[in-house]
C-alpha positions as CSV (number, residue, x, y, z in Angstrom):
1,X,-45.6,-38.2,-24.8
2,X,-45.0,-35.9,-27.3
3,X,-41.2,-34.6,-27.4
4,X,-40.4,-30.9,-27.2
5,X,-38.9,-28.8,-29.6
6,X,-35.2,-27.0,-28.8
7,X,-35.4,-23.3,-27.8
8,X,-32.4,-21.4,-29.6
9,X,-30.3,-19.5,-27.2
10,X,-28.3,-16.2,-28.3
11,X,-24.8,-15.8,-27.1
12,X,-22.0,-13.6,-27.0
13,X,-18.4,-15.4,-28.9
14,X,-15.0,-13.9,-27.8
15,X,-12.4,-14.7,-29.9
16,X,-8.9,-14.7,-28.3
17,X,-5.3,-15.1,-29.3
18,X,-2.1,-15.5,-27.6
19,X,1.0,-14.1,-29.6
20,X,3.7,-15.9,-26.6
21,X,3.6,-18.7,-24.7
22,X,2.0,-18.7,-21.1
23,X,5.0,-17.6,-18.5
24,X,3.4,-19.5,-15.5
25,X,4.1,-22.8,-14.0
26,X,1.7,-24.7,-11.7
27,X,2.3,-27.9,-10.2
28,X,-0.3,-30.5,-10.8
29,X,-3.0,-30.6,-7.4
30,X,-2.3,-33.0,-4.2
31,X,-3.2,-36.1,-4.2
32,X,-4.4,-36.5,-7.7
33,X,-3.5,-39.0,-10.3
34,X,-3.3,-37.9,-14.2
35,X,-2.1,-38.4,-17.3
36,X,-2.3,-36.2,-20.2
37,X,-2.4,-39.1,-23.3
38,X,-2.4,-37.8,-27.1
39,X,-5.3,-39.8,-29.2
40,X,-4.4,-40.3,-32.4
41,X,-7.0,-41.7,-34.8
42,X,-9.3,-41.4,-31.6
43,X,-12.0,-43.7,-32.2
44,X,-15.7,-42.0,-33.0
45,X,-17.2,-43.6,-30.3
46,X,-15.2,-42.7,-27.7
47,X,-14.7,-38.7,-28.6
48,X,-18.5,-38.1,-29.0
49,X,-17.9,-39.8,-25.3
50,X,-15.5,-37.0,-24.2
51,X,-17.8,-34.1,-26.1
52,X,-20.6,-35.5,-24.9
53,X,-19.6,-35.5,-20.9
54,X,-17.3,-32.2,-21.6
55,X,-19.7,-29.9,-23.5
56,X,-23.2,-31.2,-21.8
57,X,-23.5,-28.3,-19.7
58,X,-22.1,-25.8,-21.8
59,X,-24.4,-26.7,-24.5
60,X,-21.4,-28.1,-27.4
61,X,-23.8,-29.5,-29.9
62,X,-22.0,-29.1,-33.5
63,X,-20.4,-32.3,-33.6
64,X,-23.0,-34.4,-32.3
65,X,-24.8,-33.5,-35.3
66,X,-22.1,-34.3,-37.5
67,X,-22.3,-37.8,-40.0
68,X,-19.3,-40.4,-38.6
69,X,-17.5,-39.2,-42.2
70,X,-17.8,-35.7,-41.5
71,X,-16.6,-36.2,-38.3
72,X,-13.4,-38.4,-38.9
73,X,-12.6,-35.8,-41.6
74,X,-11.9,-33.3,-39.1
75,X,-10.6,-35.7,-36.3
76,X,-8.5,-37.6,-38.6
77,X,-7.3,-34.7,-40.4
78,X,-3.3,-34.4,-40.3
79,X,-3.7,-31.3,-38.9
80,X,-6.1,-32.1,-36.1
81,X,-4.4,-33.5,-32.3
82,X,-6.6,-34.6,-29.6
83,X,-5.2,-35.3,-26.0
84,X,-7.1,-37.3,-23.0
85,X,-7.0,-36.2,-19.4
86,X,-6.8,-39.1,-17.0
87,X,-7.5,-38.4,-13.3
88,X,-7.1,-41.4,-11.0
89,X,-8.0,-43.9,-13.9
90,X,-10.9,-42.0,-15.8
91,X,-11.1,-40.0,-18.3
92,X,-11.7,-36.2,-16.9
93,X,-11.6,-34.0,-19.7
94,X,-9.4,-33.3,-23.2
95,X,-8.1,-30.7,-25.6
96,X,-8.0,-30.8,-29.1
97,X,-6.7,-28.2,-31.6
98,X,-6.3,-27.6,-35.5
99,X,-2.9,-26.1,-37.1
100,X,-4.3,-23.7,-39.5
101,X,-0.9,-23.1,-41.1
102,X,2.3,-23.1,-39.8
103,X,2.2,-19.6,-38.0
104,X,-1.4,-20.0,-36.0
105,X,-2.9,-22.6,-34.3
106,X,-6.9,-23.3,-32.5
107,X,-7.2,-24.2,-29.4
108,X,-10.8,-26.0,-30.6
109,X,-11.7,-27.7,-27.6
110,X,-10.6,-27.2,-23.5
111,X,-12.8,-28.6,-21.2
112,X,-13.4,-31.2,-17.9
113,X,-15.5,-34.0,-17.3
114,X,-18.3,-32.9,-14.3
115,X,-16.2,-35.7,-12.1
116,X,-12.9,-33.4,-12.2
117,X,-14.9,-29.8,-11.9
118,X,-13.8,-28.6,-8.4
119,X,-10.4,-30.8,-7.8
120,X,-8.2,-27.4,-9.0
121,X,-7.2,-29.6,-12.3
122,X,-8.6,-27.0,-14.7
123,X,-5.6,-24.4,-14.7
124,X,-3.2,-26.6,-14.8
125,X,-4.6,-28.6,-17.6
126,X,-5.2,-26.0,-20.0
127,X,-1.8,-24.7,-19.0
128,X,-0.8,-28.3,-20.5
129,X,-2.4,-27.7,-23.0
130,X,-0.8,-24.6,-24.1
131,X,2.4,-26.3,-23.6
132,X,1.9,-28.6,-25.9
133,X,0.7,-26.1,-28.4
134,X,3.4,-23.7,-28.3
135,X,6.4,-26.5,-28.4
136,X,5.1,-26.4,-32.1
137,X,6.4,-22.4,-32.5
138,X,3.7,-20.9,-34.4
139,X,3.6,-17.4,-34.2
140,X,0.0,-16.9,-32.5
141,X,-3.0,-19.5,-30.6
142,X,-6.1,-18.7,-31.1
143,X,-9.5,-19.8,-29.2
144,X,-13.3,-19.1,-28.8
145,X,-15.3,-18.8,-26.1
146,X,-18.9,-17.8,-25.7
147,X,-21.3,-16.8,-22.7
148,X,-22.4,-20.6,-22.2
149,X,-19.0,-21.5,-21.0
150,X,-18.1,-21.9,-17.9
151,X,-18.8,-18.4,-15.9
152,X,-14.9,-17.7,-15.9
153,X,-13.5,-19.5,-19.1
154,X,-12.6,-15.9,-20.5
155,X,-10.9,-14.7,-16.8
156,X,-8.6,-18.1,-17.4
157,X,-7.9,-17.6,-21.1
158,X,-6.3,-13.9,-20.2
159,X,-5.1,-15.1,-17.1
160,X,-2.8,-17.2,-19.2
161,X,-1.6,-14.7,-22.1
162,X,-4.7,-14.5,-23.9
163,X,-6.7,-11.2,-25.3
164,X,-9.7,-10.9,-26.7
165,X,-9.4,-9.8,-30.5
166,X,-13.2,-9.8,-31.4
167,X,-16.3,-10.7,-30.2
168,X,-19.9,-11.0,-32.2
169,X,-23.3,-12.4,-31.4
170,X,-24.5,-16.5,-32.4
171,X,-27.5,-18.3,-31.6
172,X,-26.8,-22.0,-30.4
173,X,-29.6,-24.6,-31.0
174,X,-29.7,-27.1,-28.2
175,X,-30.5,-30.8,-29.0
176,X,-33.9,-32.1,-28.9
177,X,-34.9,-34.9,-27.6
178,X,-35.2,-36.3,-30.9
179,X,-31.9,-35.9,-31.4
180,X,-31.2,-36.8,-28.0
181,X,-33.0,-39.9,-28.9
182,X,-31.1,-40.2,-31.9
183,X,-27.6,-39.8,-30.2
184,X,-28.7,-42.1,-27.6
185,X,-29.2,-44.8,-30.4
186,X,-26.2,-44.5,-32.3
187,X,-24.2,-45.1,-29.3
């Protein structure tokens, strides 16, 4: 069986800042359990976990690529925080962002597990998420988004105080199944 080759797909990136925190307040969804748990020094293994069951349908691909050193550079960097959503026991999703410098900071990575798509955790999670961003006072957030996200990522980045600043064109280059193979492997 010979394995196929990826196709590259073009996309659209909107890059978005916030210059205030978000204004709203929602109350976490009935009936659900979660916790929201910071993940310092997050082990390799268990964030290409999260990236892998996050970004699988919106095509995230960069880190996967990455070496374990280049990878705990960035993740282990001072200025890097991931947090781990917990919904009824199991991991559902996480955030991660990188303080650029004391006035502006990335939101790098927002996203759910398949498992907690559809429970009306998402909103309330990022809005978490900004939380915890802002308690730092810079002056601005700033996040990406491209036309493989999720069909209304953008609506719930403005919906929450963000606006789009640029946008630009970038081809993404999904694994092949070597790599796929490869990934597999490792883990």
């Amino acid at each position: 069986m010979a394995l196929k080759p990826s196709t590259s797909l073009k996309v659209q990136i909107t890059r978005l800042e916030m210059t205030a925190p978000p204004k709203t307040s929602l109350n976490i969804p009935v009936n659900i359990q979660a916790a929201i748990m910071r993940a310092p020094k997050i082990p390799l293994p268990f964030y290409r976990y999260l990236y892998r069951q996050v970004g699988a349908r919106w095509q995230w691909v960069e880190r996967l690529r990455m070496s374990d050193e280049k990878l705990a550079a960035i993740l282990h960097d001072e200025r890097t925080d991931i947090s781990v959503l917990y919904v009824n026991g199991a991991p559902a999703g996480f955030f991660e962002y990188f303080r650029e410098d004391e006035d502006t900071i990335e939101l790098t990575h927002f996203g759910l597990i398949e498992h907690a798509l559809g429970l009306g955790i998402g909103k309330w999670f990022l809005l978490q998420a900004l939380y915890a961003l802002w308690v730092l006072n810079p002056t601005r957030v700033v996040t990406t988004t491209n036309t493989l996200d999720h069909p209304r990522a953008l609506q719930l980045y403005q919906m929450f105080g963000f606006s789009p600043v640029s946008t630009g064109h970038g081809i993404v280059r999904p694994l092949s199944d070597k790599e796929l193979l490869e990934i597999a492997k490792r883990s």
